[in-house]
TORKE-105879 format. One record per residue (C-alpha): x, y, z; residue in three letters. Coordinates in nm, 3 decimals, padded with zeros to 5 digits, always signed. Layout:
+---------+---------+---------+-------+
!       X !       Y !       Z ! bavex !
+---------+---------+---------+-------+
!       X !       Y !       Z !   ala !
...
+---------+---------+---------+-------+
! end
This chain:
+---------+---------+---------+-------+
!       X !       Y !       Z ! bavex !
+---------+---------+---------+-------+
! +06.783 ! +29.251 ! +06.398 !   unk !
! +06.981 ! +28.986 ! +06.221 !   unk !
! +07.335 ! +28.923 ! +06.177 !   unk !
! +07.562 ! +28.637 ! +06.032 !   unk !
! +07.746 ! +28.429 ! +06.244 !   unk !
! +08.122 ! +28.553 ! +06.157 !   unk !
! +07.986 ! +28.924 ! +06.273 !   unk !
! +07.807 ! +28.725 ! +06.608 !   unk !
! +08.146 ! +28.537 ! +06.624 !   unk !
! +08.357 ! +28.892 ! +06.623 !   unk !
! +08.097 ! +29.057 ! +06.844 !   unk !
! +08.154 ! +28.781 ! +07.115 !   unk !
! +08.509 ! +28.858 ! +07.161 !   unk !
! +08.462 ! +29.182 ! +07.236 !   unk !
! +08.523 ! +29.306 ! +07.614 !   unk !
! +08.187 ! +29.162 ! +07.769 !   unk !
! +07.967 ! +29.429 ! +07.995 !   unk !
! +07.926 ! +29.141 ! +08.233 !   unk !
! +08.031 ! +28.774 ! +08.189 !   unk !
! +07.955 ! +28.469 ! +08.462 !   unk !
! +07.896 ! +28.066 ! +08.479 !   unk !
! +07.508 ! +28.026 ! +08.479 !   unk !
! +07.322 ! +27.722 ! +08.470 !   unk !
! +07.066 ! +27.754 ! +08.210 !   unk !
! +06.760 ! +27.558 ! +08.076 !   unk !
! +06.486 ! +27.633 ! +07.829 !   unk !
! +06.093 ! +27.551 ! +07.941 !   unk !
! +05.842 ! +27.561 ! +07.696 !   unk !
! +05.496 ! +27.614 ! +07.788 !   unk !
! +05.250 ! +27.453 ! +07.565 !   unk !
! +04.836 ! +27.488 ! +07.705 !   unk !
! +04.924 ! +27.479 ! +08.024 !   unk !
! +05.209 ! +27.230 ! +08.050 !   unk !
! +05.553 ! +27.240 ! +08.088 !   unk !
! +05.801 ! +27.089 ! +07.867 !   unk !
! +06.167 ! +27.113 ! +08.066 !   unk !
! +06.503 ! +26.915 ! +08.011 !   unk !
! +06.758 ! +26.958 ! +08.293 !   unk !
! +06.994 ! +27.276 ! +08.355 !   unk !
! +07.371 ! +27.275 ! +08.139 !   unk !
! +07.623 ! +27.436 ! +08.284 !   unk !
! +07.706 ! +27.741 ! +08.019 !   unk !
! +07.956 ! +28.052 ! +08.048 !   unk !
! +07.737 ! +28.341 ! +07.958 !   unk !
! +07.884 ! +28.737 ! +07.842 !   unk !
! +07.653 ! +29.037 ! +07.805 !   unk !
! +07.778 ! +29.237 ! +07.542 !   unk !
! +07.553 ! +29.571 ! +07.442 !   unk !
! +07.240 ! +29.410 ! +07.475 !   unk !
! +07.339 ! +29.062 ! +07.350 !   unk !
! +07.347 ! +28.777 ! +07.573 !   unk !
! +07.613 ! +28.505 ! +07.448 !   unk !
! +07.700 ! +28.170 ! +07.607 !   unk !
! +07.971 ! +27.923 ! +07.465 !   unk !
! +08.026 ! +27.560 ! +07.542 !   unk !
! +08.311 ! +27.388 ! +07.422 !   unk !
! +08.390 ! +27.501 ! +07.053 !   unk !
! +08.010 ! +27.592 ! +07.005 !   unk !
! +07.867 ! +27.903 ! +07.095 !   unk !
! +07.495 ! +28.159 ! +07.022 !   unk !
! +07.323 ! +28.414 ! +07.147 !   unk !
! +07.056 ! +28.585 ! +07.262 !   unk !
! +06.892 ! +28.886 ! +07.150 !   unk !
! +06.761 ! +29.123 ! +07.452 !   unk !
! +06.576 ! +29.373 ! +07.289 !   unk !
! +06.243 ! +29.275 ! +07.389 !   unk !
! +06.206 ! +29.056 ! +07.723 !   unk !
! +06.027 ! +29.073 ! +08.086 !   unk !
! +06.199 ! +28.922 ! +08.385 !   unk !
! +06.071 ! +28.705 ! +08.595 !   unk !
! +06.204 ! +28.598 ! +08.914 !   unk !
! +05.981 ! +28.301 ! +09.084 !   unk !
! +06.325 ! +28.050 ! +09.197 !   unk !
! +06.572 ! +28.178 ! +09.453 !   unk !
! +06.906 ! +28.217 ! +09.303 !   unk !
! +06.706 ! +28.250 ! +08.947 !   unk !
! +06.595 ! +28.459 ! +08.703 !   unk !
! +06.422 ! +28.415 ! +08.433 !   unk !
! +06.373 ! +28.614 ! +08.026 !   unk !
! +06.058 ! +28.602 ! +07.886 !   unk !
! +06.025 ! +28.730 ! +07.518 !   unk !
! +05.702 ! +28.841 ! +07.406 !   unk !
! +05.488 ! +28.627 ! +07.206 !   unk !
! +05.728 ! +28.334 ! +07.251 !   unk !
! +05.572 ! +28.021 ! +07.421 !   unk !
! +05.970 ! +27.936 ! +07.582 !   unk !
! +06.111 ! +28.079 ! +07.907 !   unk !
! +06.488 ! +28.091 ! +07.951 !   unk !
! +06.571 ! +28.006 ! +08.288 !   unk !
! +06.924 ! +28.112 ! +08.465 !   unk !
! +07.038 ! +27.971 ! +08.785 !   unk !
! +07.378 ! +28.111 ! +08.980 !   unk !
! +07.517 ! +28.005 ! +09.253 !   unk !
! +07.417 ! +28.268 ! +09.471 !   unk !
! +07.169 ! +28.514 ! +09.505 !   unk !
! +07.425 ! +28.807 ! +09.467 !   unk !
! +07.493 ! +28.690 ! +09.142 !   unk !
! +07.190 ! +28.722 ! +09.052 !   unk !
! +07.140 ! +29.091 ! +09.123 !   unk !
! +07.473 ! +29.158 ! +08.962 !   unk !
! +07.274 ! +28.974 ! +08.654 !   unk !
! +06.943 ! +29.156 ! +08.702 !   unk !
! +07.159 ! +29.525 ! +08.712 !   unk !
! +07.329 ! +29.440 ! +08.409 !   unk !
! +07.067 ! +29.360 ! +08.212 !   unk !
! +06.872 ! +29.622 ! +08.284 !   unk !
! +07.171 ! +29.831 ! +08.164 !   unk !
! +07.163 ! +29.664 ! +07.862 !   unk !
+---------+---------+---------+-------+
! end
């Protein structure tokens, strides 16, 4: 589904169904190999079944309609969208955030 950014923008302010600090990076896996920058920092909302995260004055989002989870890292998790060569990887600070995570976006 697509949708312009001042309806994403409107969306995000909404009350979130869950909302946390995550640390979050992006791995590509290309034949094999791994192509990984370091984790950011990010403040991440679940609203419906969109995941947002904002940094300072910039924000997107992620559309959970189609995903696996994978969860290989303690105190991570990890979305996996079909057909997509990238893995989004989420770190918290503990593992009970984590679950809180999982529940949530199973919810979702």
């Amino acid at each position: 589904m697509r949708f312009n950014e001042r309806q994403m923008i409107l969306v995000s302010h909404q009350k979130a169904d869950f909302e946390d600090r995550l640390n979050y990076k992006k791995v590509t896996i290309v034949l094999g190999n791994s192509q990984n920058k370091g984790f950011k920092e990010l403040w991440f909302k679940l609203i419906y079944n969109l995941l947002f995260y904002f940094k300072f004055n910039e924000f997107g989002q992620i559309d959970l309609t189609q995903y696996e989870e994978d969860s290989e890292t303690p105190f991570a998790f990890s979305i996996i969208f079909q057909g997509d060569p990238k893995k989004h990887l989420f770190a918290a600070r503990s593992e009970d955030t984590v679950r809180k995570w999982m529940v949530a976006l199973k919810k979702a």
